[in-house]
C-alpha positions in Angstrom: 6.3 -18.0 -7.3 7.3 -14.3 -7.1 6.8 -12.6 -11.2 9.8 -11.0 -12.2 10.0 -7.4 -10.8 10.0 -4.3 -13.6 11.6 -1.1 -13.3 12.5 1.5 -16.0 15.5 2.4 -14.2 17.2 -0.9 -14.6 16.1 -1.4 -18.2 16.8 2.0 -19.3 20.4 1.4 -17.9 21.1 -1.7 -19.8 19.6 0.0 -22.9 21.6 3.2 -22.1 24.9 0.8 -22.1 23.9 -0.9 -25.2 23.5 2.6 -27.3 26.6 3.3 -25.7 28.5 0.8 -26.9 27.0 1.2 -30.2 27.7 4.6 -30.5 31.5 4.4 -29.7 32.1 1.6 -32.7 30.4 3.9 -35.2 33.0 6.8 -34.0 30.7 9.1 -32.8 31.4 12.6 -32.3 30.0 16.0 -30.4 29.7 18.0 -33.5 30.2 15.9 -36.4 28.0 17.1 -39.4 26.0 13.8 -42.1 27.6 14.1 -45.8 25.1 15.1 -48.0 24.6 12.8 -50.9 24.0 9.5 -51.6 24.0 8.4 -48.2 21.1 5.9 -46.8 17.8 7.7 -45.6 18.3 8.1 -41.5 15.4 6.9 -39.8 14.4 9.0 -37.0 11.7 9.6 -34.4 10.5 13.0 -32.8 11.0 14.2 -30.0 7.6 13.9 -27.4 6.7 15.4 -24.4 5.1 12.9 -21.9 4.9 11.2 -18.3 7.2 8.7 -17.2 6.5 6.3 -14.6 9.0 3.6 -13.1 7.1 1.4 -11.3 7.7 -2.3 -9.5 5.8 -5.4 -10.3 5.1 -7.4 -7.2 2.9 -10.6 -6.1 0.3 -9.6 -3.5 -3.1 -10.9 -2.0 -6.1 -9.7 -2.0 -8.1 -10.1 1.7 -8.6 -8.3 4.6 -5.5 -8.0 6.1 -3.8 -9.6 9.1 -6.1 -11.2 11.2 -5.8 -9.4 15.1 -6.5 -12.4 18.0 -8.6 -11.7 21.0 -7.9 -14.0 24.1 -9.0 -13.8 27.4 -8.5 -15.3 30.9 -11.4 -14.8 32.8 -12.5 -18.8 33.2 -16.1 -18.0 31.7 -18.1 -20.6 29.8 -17.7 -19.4 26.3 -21.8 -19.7 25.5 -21.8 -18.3 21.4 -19.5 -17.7 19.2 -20.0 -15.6 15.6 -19.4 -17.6 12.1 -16.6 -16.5 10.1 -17.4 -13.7 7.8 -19.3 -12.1 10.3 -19.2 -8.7 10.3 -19.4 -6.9 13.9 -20.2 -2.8 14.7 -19.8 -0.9 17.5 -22.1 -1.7 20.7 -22.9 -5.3 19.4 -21.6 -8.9 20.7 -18.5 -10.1 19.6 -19.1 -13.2 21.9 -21.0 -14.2 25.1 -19.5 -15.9 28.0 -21.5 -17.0 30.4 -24.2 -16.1 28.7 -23.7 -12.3 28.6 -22.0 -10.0 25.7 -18.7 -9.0 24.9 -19.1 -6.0 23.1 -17.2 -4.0 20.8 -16.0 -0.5 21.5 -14.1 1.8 18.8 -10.6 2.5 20.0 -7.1 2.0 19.6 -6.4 2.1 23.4 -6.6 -2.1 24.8 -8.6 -1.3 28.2 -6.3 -2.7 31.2 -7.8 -1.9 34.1 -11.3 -1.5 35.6 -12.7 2.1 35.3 -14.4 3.8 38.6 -15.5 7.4 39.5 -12.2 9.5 40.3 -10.5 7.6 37.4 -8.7 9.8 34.6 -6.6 8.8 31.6 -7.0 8.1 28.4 -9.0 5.1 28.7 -11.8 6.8 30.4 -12.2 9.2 26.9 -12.1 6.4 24.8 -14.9 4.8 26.9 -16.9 8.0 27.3 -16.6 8.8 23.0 -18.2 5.1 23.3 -21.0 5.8 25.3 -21.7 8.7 23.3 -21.6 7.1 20.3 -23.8 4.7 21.1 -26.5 7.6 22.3 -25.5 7.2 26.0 -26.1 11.5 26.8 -25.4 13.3 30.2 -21.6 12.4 29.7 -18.9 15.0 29.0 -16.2 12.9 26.6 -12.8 14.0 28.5 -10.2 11.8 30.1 -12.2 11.9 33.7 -14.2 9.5 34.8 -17.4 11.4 36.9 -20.3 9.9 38.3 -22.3 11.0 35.1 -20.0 9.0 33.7 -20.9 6.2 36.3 -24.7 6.5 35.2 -23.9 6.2 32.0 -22.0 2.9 32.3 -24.9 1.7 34.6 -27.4 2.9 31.9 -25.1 1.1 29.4 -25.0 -2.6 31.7 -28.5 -2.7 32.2 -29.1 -2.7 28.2 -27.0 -5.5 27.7 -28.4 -7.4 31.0 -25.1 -6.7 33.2 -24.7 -5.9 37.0 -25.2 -2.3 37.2 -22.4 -1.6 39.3 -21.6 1.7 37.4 -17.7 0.2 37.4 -16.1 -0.7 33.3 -14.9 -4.1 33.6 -12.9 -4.4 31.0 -13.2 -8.2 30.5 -16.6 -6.8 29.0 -15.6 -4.8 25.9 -13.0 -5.9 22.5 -11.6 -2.6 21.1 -11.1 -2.4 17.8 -10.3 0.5 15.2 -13.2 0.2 13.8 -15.9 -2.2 12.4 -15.0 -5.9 12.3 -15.0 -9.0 10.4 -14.5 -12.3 11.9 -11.5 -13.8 9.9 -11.5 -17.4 12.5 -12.8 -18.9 15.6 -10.6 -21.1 17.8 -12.6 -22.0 20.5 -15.7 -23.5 20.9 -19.1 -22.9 22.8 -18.9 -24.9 25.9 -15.4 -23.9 26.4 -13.8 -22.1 29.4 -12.2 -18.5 28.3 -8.8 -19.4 29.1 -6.8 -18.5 25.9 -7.6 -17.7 22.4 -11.3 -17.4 21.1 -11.2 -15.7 17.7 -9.0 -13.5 14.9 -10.9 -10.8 13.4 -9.4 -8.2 10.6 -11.1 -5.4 8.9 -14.3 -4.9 7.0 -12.0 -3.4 3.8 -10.6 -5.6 1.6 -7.1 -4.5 1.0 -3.8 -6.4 -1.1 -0.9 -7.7 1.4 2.0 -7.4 -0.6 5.8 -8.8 1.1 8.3 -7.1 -0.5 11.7 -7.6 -0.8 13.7 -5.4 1.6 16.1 -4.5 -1.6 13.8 -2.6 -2.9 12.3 -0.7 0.3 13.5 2.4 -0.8 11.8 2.4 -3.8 8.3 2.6 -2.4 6.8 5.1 0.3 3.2 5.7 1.7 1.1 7.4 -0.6 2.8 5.9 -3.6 0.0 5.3 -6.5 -0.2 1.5 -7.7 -2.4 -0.5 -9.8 -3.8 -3.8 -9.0 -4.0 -6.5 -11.7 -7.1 -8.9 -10.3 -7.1 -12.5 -11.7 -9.6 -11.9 -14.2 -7.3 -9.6 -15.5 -9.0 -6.3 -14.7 -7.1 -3.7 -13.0 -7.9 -1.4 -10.0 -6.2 1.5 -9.1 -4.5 1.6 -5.4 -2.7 3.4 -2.9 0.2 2.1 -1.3 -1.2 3.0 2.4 1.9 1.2 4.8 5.1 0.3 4.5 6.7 -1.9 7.1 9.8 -1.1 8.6 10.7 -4.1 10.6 11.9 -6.9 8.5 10.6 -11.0 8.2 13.4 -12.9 7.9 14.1 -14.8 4.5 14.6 -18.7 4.6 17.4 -18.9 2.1 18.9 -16.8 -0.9 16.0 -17.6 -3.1 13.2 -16.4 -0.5 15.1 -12.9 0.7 13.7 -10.8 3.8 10.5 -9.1 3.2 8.9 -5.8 4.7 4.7 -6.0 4.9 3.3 -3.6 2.0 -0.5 -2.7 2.1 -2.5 -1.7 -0.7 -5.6 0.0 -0.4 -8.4 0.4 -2.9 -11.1 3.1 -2.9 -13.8 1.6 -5.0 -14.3 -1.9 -3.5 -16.8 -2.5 -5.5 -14.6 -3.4 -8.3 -13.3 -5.9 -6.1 -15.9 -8.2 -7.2 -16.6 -11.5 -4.5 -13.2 -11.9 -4.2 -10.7 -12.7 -1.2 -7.5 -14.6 -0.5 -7.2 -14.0 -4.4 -3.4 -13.9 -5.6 -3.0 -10.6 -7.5 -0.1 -8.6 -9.5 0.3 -4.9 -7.9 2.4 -2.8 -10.0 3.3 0.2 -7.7 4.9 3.8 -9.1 7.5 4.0 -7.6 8.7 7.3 -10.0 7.5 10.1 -11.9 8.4 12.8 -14.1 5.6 14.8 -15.8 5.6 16.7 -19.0 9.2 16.2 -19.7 11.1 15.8 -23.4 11.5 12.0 -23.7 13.2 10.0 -26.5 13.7 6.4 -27.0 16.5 4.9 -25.3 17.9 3.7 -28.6 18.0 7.2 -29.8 21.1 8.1 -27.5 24.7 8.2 -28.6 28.0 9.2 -26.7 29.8 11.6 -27.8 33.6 11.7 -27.8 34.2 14.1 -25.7 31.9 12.5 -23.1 28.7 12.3 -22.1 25.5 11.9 -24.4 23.7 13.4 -27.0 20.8 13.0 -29.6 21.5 13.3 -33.7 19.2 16.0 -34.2 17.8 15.3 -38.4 16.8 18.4 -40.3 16.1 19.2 -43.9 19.9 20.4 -43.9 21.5 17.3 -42.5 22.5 16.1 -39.2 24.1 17.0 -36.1 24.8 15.6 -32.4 23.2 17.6 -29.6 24.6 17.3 -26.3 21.8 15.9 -23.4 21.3 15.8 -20.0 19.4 12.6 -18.8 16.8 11.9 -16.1 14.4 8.9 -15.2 14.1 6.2 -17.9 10.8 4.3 -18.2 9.6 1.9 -20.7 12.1 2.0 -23.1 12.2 5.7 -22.9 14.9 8.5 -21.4 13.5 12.3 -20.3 16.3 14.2 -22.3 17.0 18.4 -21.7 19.5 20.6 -22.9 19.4 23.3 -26.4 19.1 23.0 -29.9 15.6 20.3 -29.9 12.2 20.4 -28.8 8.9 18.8 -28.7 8.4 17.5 -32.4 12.2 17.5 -33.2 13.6 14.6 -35.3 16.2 12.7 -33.6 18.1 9.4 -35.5 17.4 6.1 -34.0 19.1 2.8 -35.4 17.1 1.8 -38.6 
């Protein structure tokens, strides 16, 4: 079940209504001076200068992310297969069929069509930045497929015990972003390659959070956020994606969501874990170095508007305020006659 979310903003308004309230039964005024005499001591607080954060408290899991399928049609005996958890790099077999590999290839680009000399397109440069990588020379990594780049691919096919027909067949080659890890397998060896085969994610463990679309506009890319782990250790994260396409909610108790991910620099922090249920609180607000007082500390003033009681070794008197972001309990305050170290009345 989802925790309860936390922002500042919503507590400091209910606190902020509270004082409010308070504040208008006691009379209050803009102006109005403490008696001197025997009057009850005032307690009061100072005024601090600080950062204030307003951040959202949201269920998430700790993995790899979503697992991407790979399925193919070719009709080839499916002859191995890699274990889950296996972790797959550029040039090596994701699976043979037919005895021969499938390798993987760093790219963003899904190859759809053969490649042959006279080619061009974007395709062919992923395929040549391959080669390259993978010490494959003599080949100029542009969007032009040339017959160096023909010797290459032959070079390439008789490594991995292919015809060397100098032509990409891209029933061959997986793309991926990057480095793999096999999240599942769904077929079998001695299967024909008509459909699904595995699911592989990423080789960075990362927190899948599925937020509520409420609060989508609280969030943003780059957003700070700090994972609580189930030991109860926290890790500090960057909110790296927020979806924009919305999963729909099955009733009024489980709303539409938007896919959050978390990343996290120092995996190694991260322990053995995965699939772990974890607690990300994510900023979602910040003021820095600002003149903060308790929420309790504000009153309203007759003539509108709030203000401080400002306690000095004279008396008392209310100081008009300006307000920004509340956050845990406090309220960033600006406006004349207090500063940093100033005592202010709060309710004793």
């Amino acid at each position: 079940m989802k925790r309860p979310l936390r922002t500042g903003l919503v507590t400091g308004s209910a606190a902020l209504a509270t004082a409010a309230v308070a504040a208008a039964a006691l009379g209050i005024g803009g102006g109005t001076e403490t008696p001197k005499g025997n009057t009850p001591q005032q307690a009061t607080t100072p005024v601090t200068r600080t950062t204030l954060v307003q951040s959202e408290e949201v269920n998430g899991t700790l993995g790899y992310g979503t697992a991407t399928p790979v399925s193919t049609a070719t009709g080839a005996v499916l002859t191995w297969l890699p274990t889950p958890g296996t972790t797959i790099s550029r040039g090596r077999a994701v699976y043979r069929a037919d005895n021969l590999p499938v390798v993987l290839f760093y790219g963003t680009l899904p190859l759809y069509r053969p490649l042959h000399v006279g080619d061009t397109g974007a395709d062919v440069k992923e395929i040549e930045r391959n080669l390259a990588a993978l010490g494959y020379s003599g080949i100029t990594v542009d969007n032009r497929y040339t017959a160096a780049t023909a010797s290459a691919v032959k070079k390439w096919q008789k490594a991995l015990g292919l015809s060397q027909t100098g032509v990409l067949d891209p029933a061959t080659v997986v793309v991926a972003p990057g480095a793999i890890r096999i999240a599942a397998v769904q077929a079998h060896p001695g299967d024909h390659a008509n459909g699904p085969v595995l699911s592989y994610n990423g080789t960075t463990r990362v927190v899948s959070v599925a937020l509520d679309v409420a609060l989508q506009n609280l969030v943003k890319a780059g957003n700070p956020a700090k994972i609580t782990l189930p030991g109860g250790q926290q890790v500090d994260g960057v909110l790296a994606t927020v979806g924009t396409v919305a999963t729909p909610g099955e009733d009024a108790n489980h709303p539409a969501t938007i896919a959050l991910t978390v990343t996290v620099a120092d995996q190694s922090k991260l322990g053995g874990l995965d699939e772990a249920p974890v607690v990300v609180s994510i900023t979602s607000a910040k003021a820095e170095n600002v003149l903060t007082v308790p929420v309790a500390a504000l009153v309203a003033l007759a003539e509108g508007g709030y203000g401080v009681q400002v306690v000095d070794v004279a008396g008392s008197h209310y100081v008009k305020v300006q307000l920004g972001m509340f956050a845990d309990g406090r309220v960033e305050i600006t406006g004349d006659g207090f500063s940093e170290q100033t005592q202010v009345g709060v309710p004793s």
